[in-house]
MDAnalysis code that builds the backbone (N, CA, C; Angstrom):
import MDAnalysis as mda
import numpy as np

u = mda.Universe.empty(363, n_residues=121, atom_resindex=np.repeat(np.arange(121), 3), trajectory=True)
u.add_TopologyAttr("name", ["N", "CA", "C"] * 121)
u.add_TopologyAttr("resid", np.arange(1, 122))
u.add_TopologyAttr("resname", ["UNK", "UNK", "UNK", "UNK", "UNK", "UNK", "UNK", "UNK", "UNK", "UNK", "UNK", "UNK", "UNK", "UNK", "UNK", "UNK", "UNK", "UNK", "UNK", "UNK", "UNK", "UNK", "UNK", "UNK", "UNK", "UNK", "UNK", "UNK", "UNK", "UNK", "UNK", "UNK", "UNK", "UNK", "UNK", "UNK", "UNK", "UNK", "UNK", "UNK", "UNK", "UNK", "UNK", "UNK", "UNK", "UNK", "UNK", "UNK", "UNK", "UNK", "UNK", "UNK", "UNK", "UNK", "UNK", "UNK", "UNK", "UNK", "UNK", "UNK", "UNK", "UNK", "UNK", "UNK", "UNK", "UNK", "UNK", "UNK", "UNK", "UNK", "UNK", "UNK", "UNK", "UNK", "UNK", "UNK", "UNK", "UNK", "UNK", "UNK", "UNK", "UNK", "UNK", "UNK", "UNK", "UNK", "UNK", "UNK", "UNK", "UNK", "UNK", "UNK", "UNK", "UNK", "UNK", "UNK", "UNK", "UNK", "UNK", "UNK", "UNK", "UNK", "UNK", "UNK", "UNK", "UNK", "UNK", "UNK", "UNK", "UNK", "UNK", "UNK", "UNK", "UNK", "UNK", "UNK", "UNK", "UNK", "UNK", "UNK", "UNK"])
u.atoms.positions = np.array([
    [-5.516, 8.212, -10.052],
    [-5.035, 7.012, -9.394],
    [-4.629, 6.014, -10.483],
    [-3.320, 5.623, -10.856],
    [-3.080, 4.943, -11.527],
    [-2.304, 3.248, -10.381],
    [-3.702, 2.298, -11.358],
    [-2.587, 0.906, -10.632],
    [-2.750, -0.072, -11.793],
    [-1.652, -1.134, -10.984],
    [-1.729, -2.559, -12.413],
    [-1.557, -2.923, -11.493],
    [-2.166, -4.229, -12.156],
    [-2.976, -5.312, -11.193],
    [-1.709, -6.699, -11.486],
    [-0.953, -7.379, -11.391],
    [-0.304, -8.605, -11.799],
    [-1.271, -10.125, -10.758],
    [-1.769, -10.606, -12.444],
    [-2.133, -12.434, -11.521],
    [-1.188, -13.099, -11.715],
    [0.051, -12.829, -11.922],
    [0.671, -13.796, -11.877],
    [1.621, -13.361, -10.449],
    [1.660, -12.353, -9.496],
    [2.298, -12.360, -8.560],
    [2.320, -12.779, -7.526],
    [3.181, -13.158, -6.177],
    [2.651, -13.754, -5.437],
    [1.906, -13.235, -4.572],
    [2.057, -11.718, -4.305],
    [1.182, -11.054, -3.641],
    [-0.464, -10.964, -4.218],
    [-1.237, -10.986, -2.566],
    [-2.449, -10.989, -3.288],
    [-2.832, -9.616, -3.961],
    [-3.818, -9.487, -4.630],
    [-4.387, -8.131, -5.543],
    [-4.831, -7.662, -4.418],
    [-5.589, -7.798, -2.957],
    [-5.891, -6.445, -2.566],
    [-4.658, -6.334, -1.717],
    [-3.172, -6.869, -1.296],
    [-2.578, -6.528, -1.055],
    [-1.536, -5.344, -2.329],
    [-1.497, -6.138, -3.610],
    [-1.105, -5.044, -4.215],
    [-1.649, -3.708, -4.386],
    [-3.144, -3.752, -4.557],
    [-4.053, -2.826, -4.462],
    [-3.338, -1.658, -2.906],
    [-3.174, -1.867, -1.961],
    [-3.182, -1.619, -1.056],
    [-1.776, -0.607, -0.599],
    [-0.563, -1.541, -1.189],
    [0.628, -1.240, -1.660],
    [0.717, -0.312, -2.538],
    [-0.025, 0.043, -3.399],
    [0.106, 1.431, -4.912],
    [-0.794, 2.100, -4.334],
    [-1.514, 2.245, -3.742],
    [-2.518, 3.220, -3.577],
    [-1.949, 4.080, -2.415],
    [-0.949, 3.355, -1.243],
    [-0.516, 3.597, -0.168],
    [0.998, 4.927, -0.545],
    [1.315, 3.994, -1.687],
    [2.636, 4.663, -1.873],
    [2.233, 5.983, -2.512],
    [1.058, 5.982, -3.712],
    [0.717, 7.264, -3.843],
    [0.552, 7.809, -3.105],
    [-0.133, 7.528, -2.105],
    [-0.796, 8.660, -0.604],
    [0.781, 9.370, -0.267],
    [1.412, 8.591, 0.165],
    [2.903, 8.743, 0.877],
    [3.630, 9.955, -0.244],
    [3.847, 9.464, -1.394],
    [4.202, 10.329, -2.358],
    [4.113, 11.520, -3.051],
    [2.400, 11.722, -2.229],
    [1.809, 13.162, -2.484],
    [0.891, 13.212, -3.925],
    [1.343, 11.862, -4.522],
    [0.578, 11.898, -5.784],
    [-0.983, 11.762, -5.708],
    [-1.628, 11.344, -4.716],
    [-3.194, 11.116, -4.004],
    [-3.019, 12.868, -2.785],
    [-3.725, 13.768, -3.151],
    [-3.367, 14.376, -2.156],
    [-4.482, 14.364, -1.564],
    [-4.307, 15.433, -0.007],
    [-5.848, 15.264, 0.995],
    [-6.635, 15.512, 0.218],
    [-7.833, 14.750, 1.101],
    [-9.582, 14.502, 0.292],
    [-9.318, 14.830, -1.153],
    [-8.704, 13.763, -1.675],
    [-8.831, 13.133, -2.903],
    [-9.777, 12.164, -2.554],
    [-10.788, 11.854, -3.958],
    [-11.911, 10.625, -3.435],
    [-11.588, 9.426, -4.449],
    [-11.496, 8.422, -3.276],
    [-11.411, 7.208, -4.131],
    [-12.390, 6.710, -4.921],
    [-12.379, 6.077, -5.721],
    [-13.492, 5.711, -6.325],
    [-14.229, 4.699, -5.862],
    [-15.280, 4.666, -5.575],
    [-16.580, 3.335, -5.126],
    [-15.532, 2.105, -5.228],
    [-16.176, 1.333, -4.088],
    [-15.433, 0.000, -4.427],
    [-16.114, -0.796, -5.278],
    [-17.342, -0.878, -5.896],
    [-18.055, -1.534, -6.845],
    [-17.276, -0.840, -8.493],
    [-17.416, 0.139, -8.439],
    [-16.803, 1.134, -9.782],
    [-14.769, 0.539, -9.818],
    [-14.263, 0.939, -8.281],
    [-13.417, -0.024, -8.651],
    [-13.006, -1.176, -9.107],
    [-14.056, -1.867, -8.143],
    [-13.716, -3.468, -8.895],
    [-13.992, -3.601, -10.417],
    [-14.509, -2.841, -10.750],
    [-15.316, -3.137, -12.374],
    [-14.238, -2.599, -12.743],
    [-13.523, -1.212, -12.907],
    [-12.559, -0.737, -13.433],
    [-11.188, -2.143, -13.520],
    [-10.899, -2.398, -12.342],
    [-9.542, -3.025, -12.172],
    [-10.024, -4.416, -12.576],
    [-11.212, -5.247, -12.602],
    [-11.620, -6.575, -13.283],
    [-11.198, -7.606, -11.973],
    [-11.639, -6.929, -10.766],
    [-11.273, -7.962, -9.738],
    [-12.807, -7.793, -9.072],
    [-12.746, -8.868, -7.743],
    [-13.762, -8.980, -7.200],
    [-14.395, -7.308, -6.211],
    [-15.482, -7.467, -5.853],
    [-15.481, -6.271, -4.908],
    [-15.043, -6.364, -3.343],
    [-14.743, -7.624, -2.985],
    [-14.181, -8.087, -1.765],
    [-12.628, -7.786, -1.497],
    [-11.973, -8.198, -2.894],
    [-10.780, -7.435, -2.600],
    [-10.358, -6.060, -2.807],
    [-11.722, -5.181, -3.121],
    [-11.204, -3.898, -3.292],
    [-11.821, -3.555, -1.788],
    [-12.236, -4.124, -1.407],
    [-13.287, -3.617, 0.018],
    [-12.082, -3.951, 0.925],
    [-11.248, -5.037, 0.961],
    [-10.152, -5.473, 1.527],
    [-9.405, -4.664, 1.792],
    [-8.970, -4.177, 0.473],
    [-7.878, -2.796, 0.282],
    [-8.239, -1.791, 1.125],
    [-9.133, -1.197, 0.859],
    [-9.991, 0.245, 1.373],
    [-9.638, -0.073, 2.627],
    [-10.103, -1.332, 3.457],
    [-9.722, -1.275, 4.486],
    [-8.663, -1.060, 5.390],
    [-8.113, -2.163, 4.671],
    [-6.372, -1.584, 4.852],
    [-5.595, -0.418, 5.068],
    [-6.095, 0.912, 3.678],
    [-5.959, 1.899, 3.651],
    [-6.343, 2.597, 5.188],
    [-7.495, 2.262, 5.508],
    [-8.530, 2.814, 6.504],
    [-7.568, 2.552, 7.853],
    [-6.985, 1.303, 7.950],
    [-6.779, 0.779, 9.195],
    [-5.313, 1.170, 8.956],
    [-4.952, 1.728, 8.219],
    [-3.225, 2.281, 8.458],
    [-3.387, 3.622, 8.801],
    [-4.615, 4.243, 8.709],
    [-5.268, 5.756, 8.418],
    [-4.470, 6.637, 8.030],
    [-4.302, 5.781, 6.166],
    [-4.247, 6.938, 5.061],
    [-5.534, 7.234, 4.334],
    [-6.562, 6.405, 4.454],
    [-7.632, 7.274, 4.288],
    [-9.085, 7.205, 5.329],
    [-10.149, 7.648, 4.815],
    [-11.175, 8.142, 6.011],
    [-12.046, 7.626, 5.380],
    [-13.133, 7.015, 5.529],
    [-14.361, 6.812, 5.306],
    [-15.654, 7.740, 5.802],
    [-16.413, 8.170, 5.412],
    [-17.528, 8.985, 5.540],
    [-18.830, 8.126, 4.629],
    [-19.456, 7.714, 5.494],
    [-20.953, 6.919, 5.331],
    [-21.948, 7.596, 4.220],
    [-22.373, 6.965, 3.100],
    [-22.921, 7.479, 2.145],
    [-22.034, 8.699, 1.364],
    [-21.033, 9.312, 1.369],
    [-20.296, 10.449, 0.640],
    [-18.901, 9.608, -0.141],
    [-18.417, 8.209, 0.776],
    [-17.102, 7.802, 0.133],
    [-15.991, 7.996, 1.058],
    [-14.991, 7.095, 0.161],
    [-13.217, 7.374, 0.726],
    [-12.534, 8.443, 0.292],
    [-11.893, 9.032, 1.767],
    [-11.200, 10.134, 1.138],
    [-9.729, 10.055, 1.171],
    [-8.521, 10.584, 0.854],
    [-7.216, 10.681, 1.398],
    [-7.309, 11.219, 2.942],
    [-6.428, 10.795, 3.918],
    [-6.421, 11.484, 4.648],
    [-5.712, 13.068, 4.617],
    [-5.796, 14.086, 5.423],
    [-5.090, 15.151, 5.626],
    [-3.560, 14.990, 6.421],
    [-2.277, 14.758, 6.091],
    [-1.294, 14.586, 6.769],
    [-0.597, 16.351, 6.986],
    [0.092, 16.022, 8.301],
    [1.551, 16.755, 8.041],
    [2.530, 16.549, 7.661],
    [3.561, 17.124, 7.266],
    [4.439, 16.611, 6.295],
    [5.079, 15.095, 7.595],
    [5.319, 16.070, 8.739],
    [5.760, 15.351, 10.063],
    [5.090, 13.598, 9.936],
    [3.899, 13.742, 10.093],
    [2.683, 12.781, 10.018],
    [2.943, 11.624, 8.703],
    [3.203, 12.529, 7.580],
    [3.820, 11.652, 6.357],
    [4.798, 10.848, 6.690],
    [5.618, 11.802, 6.901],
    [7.104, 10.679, 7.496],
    [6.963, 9.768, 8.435],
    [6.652, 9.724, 9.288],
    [6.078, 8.965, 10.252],
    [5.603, 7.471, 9.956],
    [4.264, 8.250, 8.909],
    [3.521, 6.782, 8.025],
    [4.276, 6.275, 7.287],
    [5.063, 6.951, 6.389],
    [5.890, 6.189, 5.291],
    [7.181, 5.349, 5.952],
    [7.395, 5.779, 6.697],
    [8.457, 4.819, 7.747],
    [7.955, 3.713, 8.552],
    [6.878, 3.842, 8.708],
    [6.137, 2.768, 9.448],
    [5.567, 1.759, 8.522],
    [5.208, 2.143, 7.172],
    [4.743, 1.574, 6.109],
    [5.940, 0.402, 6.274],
    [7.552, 1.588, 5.549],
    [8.312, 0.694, 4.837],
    [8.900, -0.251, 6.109],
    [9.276, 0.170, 7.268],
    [9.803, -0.732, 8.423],
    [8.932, -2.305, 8.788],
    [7.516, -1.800, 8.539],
    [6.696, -2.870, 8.788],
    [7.328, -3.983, 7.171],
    [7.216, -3.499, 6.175],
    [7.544, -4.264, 5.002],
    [9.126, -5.117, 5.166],
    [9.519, -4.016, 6.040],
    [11.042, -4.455, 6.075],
    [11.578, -5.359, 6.849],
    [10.641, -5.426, 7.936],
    [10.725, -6.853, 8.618],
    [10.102, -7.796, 8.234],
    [9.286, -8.091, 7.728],
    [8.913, -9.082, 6.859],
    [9.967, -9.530, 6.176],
    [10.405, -8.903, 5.088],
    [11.689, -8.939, 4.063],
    [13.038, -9.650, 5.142],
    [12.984, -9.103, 6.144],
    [14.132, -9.405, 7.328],
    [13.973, -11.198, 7.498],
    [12.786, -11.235, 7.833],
    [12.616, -12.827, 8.541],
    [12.780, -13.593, 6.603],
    [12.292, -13.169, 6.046],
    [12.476, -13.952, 4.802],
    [13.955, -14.372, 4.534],
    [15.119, -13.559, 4.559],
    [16.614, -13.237, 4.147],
    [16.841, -14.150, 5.326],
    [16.395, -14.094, 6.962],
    [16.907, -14.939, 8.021],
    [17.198, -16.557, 7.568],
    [15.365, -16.771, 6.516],
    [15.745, -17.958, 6.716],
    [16.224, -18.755, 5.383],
    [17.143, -18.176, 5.055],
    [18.702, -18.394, 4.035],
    [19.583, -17.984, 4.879],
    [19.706, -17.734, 5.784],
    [20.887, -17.441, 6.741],
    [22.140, -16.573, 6.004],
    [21.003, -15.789, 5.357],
    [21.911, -14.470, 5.455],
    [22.205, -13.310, 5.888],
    [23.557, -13.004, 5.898],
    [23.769, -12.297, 6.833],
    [23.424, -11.129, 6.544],
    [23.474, -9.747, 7.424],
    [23.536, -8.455, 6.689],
    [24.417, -7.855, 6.487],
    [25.651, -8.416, 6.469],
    [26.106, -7.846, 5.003],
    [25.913, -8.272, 3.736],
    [25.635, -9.262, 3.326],
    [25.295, -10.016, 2.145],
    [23.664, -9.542, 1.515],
    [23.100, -9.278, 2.455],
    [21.300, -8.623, 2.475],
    [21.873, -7.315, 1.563],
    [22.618, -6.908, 2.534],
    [22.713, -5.170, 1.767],
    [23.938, -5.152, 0.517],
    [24.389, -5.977, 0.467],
    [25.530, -6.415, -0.877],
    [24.251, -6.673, -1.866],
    [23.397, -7.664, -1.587],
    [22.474, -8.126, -2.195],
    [21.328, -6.408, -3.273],
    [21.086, -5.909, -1.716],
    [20.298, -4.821, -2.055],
    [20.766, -4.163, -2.571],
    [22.186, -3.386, -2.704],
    [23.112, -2.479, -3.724],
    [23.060, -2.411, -5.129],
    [23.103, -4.147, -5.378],
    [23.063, -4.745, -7.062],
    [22.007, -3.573, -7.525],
    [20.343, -4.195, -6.564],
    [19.435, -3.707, -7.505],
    [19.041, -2.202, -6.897],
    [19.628, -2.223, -6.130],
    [18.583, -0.748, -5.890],
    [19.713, 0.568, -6.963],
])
């Protein structure tokens, strides 16, 4: 599991936390029952609190890319490829409306959004 942490971003850390760990899952780079590491061992690793790694986990939990099991740890969940696609579209659509209402309120249009998005993507 590789992440970096930025304090200077505006997103919070267990949202970034939440965001890299997610995209690995999606990416195949976390595969099923892979175990996350403790959220105490995390927080010490990454130099953040244990609230926002407990935050994260949750997150993870409540999108169900991963599973919790009481006293054993977090695991990846088991997807189908079907199931992948699914999540990773729901991931990025949910992100993408967000991004949507942000661009609305500059009153831009979409063509200018996706002129915009061309530059960098």
């Amino acid at each position: 599991m590789n992440i970096s942490i930025s304090n200077t971003s505006e997103k919070p850390i267990y949202q970034q936390l939440f965001e890299q760990i997610s995209a690995q899952i999606l990416k195949g780079e976390l595969e099923s029952g892979y175990v996350l590491p403790p959220i105490r061992q995390a927080a010490q690793e990454l130099r953040v609190s244990v609230i926002t790694v407990k935050k994260a986990w949750e997150e993870l939990e409540r999108s169900g890319l991963i599973n919790t099991v009481t006293g054993k740890g977090c695991f990846v969940a088991e997807f189908s490829p079907e199931e992948m696609l699914q999540i990773r579209n729901k991931t990025v659509l949910k992100q993408m409306e967000s991004d949507t209402s942000y661009y609305k309120s500059f009153d831009l249009t979409l063509d200018e959004v996706i002129e915009l998005l061309k530059r960098i993507y």
